[in-house]
Legacy VTK file of the C-alpha trace (Angstrom):
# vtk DataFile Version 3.0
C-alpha trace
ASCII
DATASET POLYDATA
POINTS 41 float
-0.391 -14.023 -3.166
0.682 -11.196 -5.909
3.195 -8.580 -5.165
0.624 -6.450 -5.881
-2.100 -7.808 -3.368
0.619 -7.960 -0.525
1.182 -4.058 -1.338
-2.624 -2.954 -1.444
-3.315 -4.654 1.948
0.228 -3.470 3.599
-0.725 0.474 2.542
-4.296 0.106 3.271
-3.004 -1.289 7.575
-0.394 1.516 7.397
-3.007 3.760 6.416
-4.893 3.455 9.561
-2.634 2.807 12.116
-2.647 5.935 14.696
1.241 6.334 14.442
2.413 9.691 13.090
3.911 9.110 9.592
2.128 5.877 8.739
-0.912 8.030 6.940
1.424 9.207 4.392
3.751 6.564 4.284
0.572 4.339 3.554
-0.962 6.305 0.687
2.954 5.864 -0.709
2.208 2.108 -0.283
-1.167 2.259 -1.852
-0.040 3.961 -5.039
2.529 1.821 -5.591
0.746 -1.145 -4.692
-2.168 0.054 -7.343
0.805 0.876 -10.208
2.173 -3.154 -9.337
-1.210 -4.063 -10.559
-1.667 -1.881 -13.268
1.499 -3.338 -14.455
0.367 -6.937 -13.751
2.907 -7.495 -10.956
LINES 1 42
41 0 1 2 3 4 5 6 7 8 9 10 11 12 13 14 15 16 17 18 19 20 21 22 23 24 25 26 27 28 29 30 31 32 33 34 35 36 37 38 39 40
């Protein structure tokens, strides 16, 4: 799998866990996830 994929899926799991912290720490993950595969990582 690409770096990128791996991020994408990782932020989108943090994203709805019900654990203060992981809502913003998975938008973090997200965005960079997205940037690793705007820059073909």
């Amino acid at each position: 799998m690409r770096i990128s994929i791996i991020g994408l899926l990782l932020g989108i799991v943090l994203f709805v866990l019900p654990v203060p912290g992981t809502f913003i720490a998975g938008g973090l993950v997200l965005v960079a996830g997205a940037l690793a595969r705007w820059f073909g990582l």
